[in-house]
FIVONU-101903 format. One record per residue: residue number from 1; y, x, z of N, C-alpha, C in turn; residue in one letter; chain. Coordinates in Angstrom, 3 decimals. Example, Ala and Ser with C-alpha at 12.3 -4.5 7.8 and 13.67 -1.06 7.14 Angstrom:
! residues 2
SITE    nr        npy        npx        npz       capy       capx       capz        cpy        cpx        cpz   rest   kette
SITE     1     -5.690     13.190      7.800     -4.500     12.300      7.800     -3.300     13.200      7.800      A       A
SITE     2     -2.250     12.850      7.080     -1.060     13.670      7.140      0.030     12.900      7.870      S       A
This chain:
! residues 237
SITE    nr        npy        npx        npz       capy       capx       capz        cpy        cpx        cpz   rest   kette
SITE     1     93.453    131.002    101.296     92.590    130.743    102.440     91.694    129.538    102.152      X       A
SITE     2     90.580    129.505    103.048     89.462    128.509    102.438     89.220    127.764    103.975      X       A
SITE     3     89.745    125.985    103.567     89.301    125.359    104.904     88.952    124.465    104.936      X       A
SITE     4     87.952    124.053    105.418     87.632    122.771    105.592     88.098    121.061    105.772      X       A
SITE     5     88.236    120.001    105.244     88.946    119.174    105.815     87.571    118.270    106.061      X       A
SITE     6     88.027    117.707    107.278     86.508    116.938    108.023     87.234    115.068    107.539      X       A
SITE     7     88.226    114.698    106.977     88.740    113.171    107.134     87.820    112.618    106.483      X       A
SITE     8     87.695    111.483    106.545     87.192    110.341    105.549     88.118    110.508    104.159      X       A
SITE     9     87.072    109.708    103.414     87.689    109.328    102.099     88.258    107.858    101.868      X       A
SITE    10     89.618    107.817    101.045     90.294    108.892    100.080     90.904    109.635    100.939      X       A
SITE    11     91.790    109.976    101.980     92.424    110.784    102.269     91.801    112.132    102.423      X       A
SITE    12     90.779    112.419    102.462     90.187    113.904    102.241     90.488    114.351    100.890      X       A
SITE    13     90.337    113.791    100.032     90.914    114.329     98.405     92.223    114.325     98.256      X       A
SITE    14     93.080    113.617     99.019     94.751    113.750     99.433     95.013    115.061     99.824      X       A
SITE    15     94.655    114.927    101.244     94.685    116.400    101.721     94.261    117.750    100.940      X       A
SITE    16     92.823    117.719    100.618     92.712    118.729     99.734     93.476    118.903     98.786      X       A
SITE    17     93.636    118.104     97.688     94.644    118.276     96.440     96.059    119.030     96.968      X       A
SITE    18     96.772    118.379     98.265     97.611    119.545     99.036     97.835    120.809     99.218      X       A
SITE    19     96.624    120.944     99.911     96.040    122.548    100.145     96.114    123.274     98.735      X       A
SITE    20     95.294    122.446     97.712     95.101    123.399     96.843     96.643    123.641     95.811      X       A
SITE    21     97.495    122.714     96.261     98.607    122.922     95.499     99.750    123.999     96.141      X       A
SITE    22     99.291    124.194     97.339    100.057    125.882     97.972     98.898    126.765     97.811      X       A
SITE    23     98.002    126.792     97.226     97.241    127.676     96.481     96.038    128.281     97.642      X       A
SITE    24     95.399    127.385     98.514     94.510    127.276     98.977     93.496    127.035     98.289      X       A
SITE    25     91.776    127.191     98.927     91.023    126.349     98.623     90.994    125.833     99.766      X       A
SITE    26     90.391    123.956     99.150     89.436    123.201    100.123     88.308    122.762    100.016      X       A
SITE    27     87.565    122.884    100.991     86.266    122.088    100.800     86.124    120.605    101.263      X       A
SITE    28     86.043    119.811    101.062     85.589    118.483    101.738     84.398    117.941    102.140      X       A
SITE    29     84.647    117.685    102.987     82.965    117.077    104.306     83.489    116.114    105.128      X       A
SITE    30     83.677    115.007    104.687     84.066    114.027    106.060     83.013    114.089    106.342      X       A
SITE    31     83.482    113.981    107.867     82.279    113.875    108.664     82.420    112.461    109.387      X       A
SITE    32     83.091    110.999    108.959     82.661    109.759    108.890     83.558    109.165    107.639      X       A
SITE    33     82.485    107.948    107.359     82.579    107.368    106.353     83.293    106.069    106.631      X       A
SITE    34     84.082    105.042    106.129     84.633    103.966    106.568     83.864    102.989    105.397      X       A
SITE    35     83.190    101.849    106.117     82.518    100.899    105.998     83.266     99.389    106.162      X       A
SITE    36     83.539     98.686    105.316     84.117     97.505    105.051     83.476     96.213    105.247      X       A
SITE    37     83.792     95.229    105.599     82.775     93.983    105.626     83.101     93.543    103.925      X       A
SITE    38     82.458     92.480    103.645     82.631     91.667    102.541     83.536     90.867    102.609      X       A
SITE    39     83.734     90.141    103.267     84.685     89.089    103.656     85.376     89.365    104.938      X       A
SITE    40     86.569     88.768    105.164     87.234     88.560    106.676     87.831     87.405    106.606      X       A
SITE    41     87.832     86.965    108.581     88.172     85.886    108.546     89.009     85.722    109.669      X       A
SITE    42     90.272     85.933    109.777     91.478     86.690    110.191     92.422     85.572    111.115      X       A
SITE    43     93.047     85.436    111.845     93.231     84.237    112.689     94.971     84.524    112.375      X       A
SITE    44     95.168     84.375    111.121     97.108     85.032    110.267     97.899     84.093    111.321      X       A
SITE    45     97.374     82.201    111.191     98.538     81.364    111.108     98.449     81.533    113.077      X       A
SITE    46     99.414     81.975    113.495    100.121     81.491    114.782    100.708     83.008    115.109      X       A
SITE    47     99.979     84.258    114.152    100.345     85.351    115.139    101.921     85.737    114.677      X       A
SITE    48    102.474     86.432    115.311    104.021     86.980    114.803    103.843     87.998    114.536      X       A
SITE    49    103.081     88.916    114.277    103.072     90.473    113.759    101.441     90.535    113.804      X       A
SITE    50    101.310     91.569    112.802    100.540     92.969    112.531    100.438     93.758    113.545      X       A
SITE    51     99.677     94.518    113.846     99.254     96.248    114.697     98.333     96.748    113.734      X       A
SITE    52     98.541     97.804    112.565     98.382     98.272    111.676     98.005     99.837    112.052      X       A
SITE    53     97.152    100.451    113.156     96.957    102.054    113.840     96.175    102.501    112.805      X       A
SITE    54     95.835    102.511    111.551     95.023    103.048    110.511     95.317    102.645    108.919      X       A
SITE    55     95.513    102.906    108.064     95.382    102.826    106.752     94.158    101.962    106.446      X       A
SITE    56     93.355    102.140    107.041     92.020    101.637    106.591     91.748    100.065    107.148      X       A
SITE    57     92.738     99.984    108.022     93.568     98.308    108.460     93.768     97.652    107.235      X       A
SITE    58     94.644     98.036    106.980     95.400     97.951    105.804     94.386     97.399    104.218      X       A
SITE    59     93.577     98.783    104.215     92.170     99.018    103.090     91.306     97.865    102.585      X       A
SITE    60     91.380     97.497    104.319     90.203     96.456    104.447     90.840     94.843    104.079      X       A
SITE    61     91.755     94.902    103.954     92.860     93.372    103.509     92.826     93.308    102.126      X       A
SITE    62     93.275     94.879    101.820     93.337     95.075    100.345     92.353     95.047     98.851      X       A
SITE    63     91.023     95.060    100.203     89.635     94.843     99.984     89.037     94.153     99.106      X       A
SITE    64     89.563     92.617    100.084     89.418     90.712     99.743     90.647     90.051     99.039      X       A
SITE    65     91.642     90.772     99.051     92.785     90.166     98.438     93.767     89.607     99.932      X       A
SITE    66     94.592     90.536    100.134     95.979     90.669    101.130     96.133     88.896    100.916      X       A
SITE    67     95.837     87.969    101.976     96.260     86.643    101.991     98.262     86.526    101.842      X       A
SITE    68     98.216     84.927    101.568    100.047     84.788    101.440    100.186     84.711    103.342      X       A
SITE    69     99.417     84.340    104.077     99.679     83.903    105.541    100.061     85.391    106.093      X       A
SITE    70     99.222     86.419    105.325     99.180     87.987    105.937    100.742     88.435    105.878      X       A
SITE    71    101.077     88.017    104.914    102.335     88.882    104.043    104.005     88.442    104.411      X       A
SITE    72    103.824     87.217    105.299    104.915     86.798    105.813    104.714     87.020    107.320      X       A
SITE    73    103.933     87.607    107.195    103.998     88.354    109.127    104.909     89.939    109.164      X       A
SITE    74    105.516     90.475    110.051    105.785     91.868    110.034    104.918     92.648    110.201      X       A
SITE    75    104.994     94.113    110.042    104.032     94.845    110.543    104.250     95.915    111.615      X       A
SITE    76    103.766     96.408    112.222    103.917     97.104    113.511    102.747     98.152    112.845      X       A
SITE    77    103.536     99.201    111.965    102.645    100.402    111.527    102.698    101.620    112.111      X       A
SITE    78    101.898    102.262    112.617    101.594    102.980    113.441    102.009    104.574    113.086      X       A
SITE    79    102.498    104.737    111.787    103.078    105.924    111.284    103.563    105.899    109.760      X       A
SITE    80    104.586    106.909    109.140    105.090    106.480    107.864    104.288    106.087    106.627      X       A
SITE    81    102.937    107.333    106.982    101.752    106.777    105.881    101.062    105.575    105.713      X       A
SITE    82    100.949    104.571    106.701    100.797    103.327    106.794    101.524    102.550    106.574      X       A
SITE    83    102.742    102.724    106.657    104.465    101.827    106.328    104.163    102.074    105.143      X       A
SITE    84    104.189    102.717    104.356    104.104    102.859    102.529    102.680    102.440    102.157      X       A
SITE    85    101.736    102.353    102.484    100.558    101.514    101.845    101.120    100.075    102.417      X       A
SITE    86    101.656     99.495    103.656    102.039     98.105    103.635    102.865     97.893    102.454      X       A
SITE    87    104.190     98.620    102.396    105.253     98.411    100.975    104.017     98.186    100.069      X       A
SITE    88    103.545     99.101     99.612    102.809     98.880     98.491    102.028     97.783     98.970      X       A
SITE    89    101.345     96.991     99.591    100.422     96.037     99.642    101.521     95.004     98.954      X       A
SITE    90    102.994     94.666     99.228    103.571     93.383     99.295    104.525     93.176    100.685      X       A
SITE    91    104.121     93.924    101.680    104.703     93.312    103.333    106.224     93.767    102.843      X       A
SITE    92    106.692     92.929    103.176    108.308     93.253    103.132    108.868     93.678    105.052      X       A
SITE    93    108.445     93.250    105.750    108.954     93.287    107.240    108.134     94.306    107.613      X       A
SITE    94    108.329     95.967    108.124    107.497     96.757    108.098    108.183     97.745    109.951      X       A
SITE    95    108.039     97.179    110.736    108.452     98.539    111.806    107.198     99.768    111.983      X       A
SITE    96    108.067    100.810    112.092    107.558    101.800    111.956    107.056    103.074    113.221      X       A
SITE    97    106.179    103.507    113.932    105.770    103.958    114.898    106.340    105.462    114.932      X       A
SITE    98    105.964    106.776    115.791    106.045    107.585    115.775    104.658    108.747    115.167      X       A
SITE    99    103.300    107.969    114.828    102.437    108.381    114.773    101.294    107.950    115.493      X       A
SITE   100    101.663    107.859    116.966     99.727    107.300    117.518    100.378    105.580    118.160      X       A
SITE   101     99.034    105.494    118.438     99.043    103.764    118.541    100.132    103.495    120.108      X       A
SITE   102    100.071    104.542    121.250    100.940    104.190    122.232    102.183    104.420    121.772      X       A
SITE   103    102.515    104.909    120.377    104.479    104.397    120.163    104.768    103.093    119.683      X       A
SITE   104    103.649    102.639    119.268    103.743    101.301    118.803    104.031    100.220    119.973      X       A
SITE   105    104.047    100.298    121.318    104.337     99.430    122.217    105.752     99.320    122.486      X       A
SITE   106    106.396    100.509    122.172    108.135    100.220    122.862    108.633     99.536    120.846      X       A
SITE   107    107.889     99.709    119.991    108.070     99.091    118.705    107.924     97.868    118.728      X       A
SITE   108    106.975     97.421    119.694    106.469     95.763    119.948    107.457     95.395    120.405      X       A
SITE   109    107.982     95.833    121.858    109.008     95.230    122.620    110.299     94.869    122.330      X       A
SITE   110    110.401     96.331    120.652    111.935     95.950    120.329    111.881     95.104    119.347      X       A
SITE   111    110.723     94.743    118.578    110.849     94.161    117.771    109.961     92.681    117.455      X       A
SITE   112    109.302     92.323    118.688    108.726     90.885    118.752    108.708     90.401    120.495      X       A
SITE   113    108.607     89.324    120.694    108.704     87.932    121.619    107.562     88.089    122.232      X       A
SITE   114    107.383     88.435    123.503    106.058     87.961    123.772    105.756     86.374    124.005      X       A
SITE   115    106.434     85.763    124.053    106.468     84.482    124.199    105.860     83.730    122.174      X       A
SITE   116    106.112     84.079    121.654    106.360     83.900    119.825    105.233     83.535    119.173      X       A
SITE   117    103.583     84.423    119.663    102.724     84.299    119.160    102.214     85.612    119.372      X       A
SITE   118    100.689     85.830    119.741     99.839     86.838    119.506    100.335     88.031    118.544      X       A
SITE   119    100.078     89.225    118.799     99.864     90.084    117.937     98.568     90.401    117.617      X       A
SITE   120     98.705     90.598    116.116     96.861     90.793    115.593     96.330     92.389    115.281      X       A
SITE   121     95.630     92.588    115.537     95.514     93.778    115.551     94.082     94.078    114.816      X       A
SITE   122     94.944     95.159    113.702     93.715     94.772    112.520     92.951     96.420    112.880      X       A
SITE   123     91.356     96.042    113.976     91.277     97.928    114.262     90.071     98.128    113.468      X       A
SITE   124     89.553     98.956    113.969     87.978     99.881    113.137     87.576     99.509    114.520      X       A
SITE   125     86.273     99.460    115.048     85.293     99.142    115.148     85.427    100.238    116.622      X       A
SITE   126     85.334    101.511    116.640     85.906    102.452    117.364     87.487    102.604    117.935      X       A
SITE   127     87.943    102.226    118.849     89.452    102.254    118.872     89.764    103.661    120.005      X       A
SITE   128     90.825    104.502    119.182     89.857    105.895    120.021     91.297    105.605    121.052      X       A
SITE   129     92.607    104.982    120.265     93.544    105.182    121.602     94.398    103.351    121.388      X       A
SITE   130     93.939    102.591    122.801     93.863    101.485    122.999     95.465    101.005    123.624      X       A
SITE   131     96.543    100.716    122.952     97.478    100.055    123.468     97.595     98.676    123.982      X       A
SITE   132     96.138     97.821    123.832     96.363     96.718    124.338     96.671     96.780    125.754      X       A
SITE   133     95.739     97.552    126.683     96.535     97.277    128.190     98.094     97.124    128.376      X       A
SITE   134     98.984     97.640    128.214     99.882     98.280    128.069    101.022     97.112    127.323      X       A
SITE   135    100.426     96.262    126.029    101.338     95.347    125.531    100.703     94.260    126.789      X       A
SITE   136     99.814     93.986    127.344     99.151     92.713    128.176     99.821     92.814    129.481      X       A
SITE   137    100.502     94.295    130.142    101.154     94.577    130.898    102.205     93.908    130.416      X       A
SITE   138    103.394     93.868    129.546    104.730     93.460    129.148    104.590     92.219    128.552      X       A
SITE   139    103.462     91.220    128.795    103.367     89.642    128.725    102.759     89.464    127.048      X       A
SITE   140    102.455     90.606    126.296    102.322     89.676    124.951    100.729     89.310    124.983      X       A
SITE   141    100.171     88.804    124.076     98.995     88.854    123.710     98.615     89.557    122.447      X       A
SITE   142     97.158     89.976    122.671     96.757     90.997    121.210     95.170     90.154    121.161      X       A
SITE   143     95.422     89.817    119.527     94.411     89.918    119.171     93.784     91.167    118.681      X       A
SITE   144     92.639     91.346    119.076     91.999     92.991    118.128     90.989     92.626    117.662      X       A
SITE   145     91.043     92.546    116.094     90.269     92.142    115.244     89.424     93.261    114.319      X       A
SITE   146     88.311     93.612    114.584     87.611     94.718    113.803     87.442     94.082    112.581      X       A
SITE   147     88.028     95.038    111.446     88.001     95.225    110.063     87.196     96.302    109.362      X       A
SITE   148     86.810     97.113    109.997     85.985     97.988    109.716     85.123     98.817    110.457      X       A
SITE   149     84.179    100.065    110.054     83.632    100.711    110.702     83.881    102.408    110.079      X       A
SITE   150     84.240    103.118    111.274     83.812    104.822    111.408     82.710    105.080    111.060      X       A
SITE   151     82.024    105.644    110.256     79.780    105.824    110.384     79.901    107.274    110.714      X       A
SITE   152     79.471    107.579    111.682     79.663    109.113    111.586     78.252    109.723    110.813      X       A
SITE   153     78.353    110.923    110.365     77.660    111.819    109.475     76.367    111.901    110.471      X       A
SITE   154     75.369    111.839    109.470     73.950    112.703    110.462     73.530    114.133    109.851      X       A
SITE   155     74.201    114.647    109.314     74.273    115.981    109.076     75.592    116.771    108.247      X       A
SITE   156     75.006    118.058    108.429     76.201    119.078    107.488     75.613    119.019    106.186      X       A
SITE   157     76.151    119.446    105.444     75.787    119.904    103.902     75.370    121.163    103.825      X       A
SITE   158     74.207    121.422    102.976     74.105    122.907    103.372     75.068    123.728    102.648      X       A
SITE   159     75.971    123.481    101.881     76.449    124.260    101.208     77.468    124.548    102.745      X       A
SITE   160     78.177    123.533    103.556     79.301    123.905    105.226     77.971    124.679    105.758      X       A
SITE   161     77.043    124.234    105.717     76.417    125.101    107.223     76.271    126.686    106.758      X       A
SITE   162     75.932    127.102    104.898     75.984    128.580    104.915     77.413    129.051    104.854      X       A
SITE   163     78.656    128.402    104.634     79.996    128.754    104.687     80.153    128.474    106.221      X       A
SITE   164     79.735    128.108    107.287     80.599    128.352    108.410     79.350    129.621    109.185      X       A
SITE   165     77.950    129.749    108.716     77.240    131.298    108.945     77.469    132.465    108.390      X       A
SITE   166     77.944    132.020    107.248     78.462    134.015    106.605     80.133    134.231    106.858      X       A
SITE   167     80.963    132.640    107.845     82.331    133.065    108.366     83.209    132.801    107.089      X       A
SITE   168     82.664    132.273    106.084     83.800    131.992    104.558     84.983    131.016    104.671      X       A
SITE   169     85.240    130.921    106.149     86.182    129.267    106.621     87.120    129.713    107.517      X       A
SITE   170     87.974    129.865    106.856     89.385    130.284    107.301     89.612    129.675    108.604      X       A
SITE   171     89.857    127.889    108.123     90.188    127.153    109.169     89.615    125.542    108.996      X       A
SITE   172     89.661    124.905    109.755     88.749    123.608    109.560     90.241    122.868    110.326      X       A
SITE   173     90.406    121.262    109.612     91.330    120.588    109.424     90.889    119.216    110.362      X       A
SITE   174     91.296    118.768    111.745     90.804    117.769    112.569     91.660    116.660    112.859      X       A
SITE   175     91.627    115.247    112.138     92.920    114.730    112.076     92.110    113.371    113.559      X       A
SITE   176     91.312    113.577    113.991     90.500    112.356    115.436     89.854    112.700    116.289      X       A
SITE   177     90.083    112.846    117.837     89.024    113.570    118.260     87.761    112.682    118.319      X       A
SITE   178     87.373    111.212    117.666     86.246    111.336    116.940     85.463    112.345    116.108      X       A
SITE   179     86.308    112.429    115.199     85.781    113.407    113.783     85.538    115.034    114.679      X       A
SITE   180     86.026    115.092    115.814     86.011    116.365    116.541     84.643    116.149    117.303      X       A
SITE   181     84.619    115.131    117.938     82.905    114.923    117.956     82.116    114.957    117.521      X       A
SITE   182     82.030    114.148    116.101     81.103    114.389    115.476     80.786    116.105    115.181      X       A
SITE   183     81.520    116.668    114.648     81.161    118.132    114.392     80.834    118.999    115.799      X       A
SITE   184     80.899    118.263    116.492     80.679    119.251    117.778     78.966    118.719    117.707      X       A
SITE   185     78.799    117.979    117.621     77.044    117.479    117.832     76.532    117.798    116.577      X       A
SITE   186     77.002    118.262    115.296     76.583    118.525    114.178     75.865    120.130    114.074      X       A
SITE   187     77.032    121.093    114.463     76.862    122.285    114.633     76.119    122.562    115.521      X       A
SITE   188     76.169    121.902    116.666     74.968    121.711    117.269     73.571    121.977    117.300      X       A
SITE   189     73.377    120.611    116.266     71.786    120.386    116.215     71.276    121.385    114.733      X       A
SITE   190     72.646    122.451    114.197     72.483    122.964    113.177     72.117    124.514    113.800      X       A
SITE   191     72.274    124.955    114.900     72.285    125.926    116.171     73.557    126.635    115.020      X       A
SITE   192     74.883    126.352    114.642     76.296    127.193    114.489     76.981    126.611    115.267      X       A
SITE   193     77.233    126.589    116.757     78.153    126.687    117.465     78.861    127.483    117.876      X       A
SITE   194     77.744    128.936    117.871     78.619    130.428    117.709     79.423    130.561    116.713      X       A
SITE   195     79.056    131.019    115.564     79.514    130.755    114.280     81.038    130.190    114.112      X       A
SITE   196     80.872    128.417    114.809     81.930    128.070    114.234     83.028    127.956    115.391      X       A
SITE   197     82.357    128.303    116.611     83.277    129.344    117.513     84.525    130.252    117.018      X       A
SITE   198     84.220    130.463    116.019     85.112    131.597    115.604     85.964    131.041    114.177      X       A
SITE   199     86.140    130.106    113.978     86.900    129.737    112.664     88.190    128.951    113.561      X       A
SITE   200     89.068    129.056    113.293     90.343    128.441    113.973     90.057    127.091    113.117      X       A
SITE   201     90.567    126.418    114.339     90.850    124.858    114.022     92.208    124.276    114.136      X       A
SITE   202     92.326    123.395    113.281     93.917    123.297    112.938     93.929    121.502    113.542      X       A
SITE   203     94.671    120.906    114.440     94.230    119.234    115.349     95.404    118.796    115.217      X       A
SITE   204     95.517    117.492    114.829     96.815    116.816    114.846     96.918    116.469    116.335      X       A
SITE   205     96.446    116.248    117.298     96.649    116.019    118.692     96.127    116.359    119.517      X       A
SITE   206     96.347    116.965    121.271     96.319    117.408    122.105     94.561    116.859    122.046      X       A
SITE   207     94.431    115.618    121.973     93.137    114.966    122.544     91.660    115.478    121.825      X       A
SITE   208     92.487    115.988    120.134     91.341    116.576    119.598     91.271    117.784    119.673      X       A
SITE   209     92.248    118.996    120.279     91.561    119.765    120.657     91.232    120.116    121.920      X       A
SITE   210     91.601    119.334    122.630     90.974    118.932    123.991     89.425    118.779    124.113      X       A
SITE   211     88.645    118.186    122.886     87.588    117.742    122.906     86.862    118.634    122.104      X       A
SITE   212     87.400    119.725    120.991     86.946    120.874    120.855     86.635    121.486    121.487      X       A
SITE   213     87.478    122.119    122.714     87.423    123.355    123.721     86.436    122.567    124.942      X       A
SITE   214     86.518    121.182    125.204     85.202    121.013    126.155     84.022    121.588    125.711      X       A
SITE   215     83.873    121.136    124.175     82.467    121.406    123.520     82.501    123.047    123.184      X       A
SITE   216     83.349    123.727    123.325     82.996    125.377    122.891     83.587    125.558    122.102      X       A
SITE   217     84.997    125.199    121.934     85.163    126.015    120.657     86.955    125.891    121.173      X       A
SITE   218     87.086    127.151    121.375     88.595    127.119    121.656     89.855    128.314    120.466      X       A
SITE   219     89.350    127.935    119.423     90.361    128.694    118.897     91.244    127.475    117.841      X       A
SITE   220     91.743    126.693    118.799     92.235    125.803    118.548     93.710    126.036    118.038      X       A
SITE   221     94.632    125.380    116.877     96.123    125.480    116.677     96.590    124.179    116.837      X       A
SITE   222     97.701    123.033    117.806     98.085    121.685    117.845     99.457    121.825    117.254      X       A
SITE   223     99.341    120.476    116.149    100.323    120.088    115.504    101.302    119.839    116.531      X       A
SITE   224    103.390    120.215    116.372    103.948    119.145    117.166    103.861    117.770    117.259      X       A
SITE   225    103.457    117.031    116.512    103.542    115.747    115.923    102.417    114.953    115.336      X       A
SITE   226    101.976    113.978    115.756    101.064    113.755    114.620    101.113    112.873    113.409      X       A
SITE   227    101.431    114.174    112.425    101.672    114.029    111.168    101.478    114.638    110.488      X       A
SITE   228    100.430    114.252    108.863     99.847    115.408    108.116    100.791    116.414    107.813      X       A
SITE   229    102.030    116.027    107.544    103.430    117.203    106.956    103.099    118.385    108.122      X       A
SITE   230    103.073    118.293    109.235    103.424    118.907    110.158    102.142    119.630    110.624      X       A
SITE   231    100.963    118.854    110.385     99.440    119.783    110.591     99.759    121.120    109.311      X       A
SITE   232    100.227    120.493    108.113     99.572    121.243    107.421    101.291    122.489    107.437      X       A
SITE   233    101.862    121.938    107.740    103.276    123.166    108.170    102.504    124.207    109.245      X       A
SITE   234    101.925    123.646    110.173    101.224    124.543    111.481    100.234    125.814    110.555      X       A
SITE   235     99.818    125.502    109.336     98.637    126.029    108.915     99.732    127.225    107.689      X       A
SITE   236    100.599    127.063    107.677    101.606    127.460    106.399    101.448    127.233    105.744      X       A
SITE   237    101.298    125.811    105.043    102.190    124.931    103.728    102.858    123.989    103.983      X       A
């Protein structure tokens, strides 16, 4: 089967290399790019933890060189794929989420003081699901410190726009209902909204295909979980 994966890079060549190892093809098209500053200038000494909701948190440390102030903080990672790029950064103190950023709050509570020091919160620029209310409710403080940027795409490639008009796309792979936006305004202004009406979409969460089927396109499949193992189990591998 032949499907699309819409993530940013590297994890779009992750994923694909996947696919193609249960003997799929993939095509790759992120449809946003992650944009780094040059420098950061990070407020380490007073906080007691990390809020780590992206890899690309993480990316952006790994960037400038992971400070010693960074590395004796814990981390509050937002799913297992982020817990193993911290290991690998150096973090030795690593709690671990269920997948989206609201499991990370009963993770806060069991595992830091609100009294202790700020939590820092290393986000992108876009924060599509916001747990600060929620820790500010249970007394802590959050810093949310943008480390990066989402760029979303200003177009398809023509090689996606004649594969989703002659129907050559099995299924298309939606891990944000950002990235579910963007392609909804893409196909769009490409007039394949019919077209890609009809290719099943495979969503790690309720919210992205929630935001598919507003925009027209309901042949949606939701992961139990959000977790690539489990998107790509939904799809059979």
């Amino acid at each position: 089967m032949r499907f699309l994966v819409t993530r940013p890079e590297p994890d779009a060549a992750k994923l694909a290399g996947r696919l193609e190892a249960k003997g799929h093809e993939a095509v790759v098209e992120p449809l946003l790019s992650i944009v780094y500053p040059d420098r950061l200038d990070l407020p380490f000494d007073g906080a007691q933890a990390l809020i780590v909701t992206s890899r690309n948190g993480l990316r952006a440390l790994a960037r400038v060189g992971v400070p010693e102030a960074a590395l004796r903080l814990p981390v509050l990672a937002v799913g297992e794929a982020t817990a193993a790029l911290a290991r690998d950064l150096g973090f030795s103190t690593i709690h671990t989420g269920r997948g989206t950023a609201a499991d990370l709050v009963p993770v806060a509570e069991g595992h830091c003081d609100p009294q202790a020091g700020p939590l820092l919160h290393l986000a992108g620029a876009h924060v599509a699901s916001n747990m600060k209310p929620a820790l500010l409710q249970r007394g802590f403080e959050v810093r949310q410190e943008t480390v990066y940027e989402a760029v979303a795409a200003t177009e398809l490639s023509e090689a996606v726009q004649e594969d989703i008009r002659a129907g050559r796309l099995h299924g298309i792979l939606f891990m944000s209902p950002r990235t579910a936006a963007v392609f909804l305004d893409l196909v769009a202004a490409h007039d394949l909204l019919e077209p890609a009406s009809r290719i099943a979409c495979f969503c790690l969460s309720d919210a992205i295909a929630a935001k598919l089927a507003a925009g027209g396109i309901r042949r949606v499949a939701i992961s139990g979980t959000p977790r690539e193992d489990d998107l790509l189990t939904l799809i059979g591998c």
